[in-house]
N, C-alpha and C positions, 0 to 999 in steps of 0.2 A: 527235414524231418518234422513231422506233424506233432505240435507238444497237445497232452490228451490229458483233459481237466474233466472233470464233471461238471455236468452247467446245473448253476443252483434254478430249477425250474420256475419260483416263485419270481425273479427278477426280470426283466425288459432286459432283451438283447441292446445294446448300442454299437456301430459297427464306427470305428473310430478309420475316416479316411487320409487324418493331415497329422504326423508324428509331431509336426513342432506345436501342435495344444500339447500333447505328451509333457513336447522340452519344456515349454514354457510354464504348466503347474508343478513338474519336480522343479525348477529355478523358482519357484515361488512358495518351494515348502508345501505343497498343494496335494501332491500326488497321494500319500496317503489317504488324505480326506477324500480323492476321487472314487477309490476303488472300497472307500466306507457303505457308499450311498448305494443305496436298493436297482441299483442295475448290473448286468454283465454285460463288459467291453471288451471289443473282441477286435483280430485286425487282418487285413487277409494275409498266406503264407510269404507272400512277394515282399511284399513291403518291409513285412516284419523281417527279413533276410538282408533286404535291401538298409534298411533305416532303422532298426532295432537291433540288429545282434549284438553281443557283448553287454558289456557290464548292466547297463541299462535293459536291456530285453530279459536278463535275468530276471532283475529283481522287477519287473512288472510282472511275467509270469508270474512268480511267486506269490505276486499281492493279488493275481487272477486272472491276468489278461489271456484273451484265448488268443490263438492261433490258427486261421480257418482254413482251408484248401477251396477252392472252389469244384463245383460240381461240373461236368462237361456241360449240362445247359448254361450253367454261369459263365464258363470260361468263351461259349463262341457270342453268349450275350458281349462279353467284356470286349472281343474280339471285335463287332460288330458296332460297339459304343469309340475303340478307341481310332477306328476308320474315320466314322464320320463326325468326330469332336477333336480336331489335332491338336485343339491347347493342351487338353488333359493328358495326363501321363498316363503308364500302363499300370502304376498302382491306383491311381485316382480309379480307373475304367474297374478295375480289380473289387474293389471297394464296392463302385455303384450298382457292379454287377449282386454283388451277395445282399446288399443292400433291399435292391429292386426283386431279388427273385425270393427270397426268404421273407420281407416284408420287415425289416429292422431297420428301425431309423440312423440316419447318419449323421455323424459328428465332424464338422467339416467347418472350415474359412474361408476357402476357395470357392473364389466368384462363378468359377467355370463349372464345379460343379456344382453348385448351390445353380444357378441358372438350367443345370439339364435333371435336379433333384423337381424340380419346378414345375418343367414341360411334362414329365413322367409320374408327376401326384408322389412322387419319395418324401416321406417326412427328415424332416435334417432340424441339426440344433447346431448350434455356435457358442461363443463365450460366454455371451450372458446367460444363456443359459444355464451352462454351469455354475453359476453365480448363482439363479435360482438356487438351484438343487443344495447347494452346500449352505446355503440360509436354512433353508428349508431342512436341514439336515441337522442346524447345529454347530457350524462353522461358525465359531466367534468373530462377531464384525470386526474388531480391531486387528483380529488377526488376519482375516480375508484380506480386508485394508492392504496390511501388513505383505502379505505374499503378490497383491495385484500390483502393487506400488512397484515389487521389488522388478516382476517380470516384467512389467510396462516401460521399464526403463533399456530393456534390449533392445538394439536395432531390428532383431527379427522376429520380435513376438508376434502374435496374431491377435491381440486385442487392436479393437478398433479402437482407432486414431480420432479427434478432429482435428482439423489442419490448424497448423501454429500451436496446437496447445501442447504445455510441458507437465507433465505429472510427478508432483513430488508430495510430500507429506504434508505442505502447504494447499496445492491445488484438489480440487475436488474431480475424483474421477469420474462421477455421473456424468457430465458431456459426453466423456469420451466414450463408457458404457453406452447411450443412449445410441450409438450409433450401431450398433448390432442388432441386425433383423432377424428374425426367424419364419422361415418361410413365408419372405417377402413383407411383411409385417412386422411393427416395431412392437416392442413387448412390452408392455404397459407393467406389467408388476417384474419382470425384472429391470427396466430404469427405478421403480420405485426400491427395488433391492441395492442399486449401484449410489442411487441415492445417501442410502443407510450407511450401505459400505462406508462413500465419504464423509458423513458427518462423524461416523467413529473414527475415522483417521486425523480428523481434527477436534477429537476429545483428550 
């Protein structure tokens, strides 16, 4: 069933493809400050059946998250992306499809799709990014600190790693920050954000 929000018009759609950024800012205390910040985030029908329903899918509707259907041109786009891409999943395809036909950036980790976000001129954003935005939003550094620290210690977070490093309230996460690109490009002011982030974690 198609859940029916009103879309605040003044905000950027972001079409969220990989539910575990989702897991990984509610395990970081995170999520409220995501659905603070001057965008609407939205996730196609599938997915959100598949990897959201219950408790969790609740309360993200509630804080705003949309719920999308796709259109017949989306769906044989998706249909047409998930042929000839077999890594991707059919929510991944789902995603790129509304993505690509609507013009709404995606919110993704996934190499696989970040690589055909690429080939097709799709604009996409990753972790650090996020990290932006909640700087930029007002997200107290000690606290960001605080919730990146927490999530980064999951085995299945999707913050970027570097190899051999351990992150704890000792080490400095900017390395590991630094290592998230955004369309292909490394993000010069958000390592300088991850930067930040670290040194208030060791204040």
């Amino acid at each position: 069933m198609r859940v029916s929000i009103r879309w605040r018009h003044s905000r950027v759609a972001i079409l969220v493809s990989d539910t575990p950024v989702i897991i990984d800012l509610e395990r970081g205390t995170l999520l409220d400050d995501l659905f603070r910040l001057p965008f609407e985030f939205a996730v196609p029908d599938l997915l959100f059946r598949r990897e959201l329903a219950g408790p969790l899918g609740d309360r993200l509707v509630a804080l705003g998250l949309r719920v999308e259907e796709l259109t017949a041109i989306e769906l044989t786009r998706a249909t047409t992306v998930r042929r000839e891409r077999k890594e991707l999943s059919t929510p991944d395809t789902f995603a790129f499809a509304i993505a690509e036909c609507r013009g709404w950036p995606l919110l993704t980790g996934d190499g696989g799709l970040r690589r055909l976000a690429i080939e097709c001129r799709v604009e996409f954003h990753g972790v650090l990014w996020i990290c932006d935005q909640f700087e930029n939003g007002g997200v107290p550094l000690p606290r960001l600190h605080a919730g990146l620290t927490v999530l980064s210690s999951h085995p299945r977070c999707l913050l970027p790693r570097c190899a051999n490093a351990s992150i704890d309230t000792q080490n400095s996460l900017a390395p590991v920050l630094e290592n998230e690109f955004r369309g292909g490009e490394r993000s010069a002011r958000g390592c300088q954000v991850a930067s930040a982030i670290s040194m208030a974690g060791q204040k």
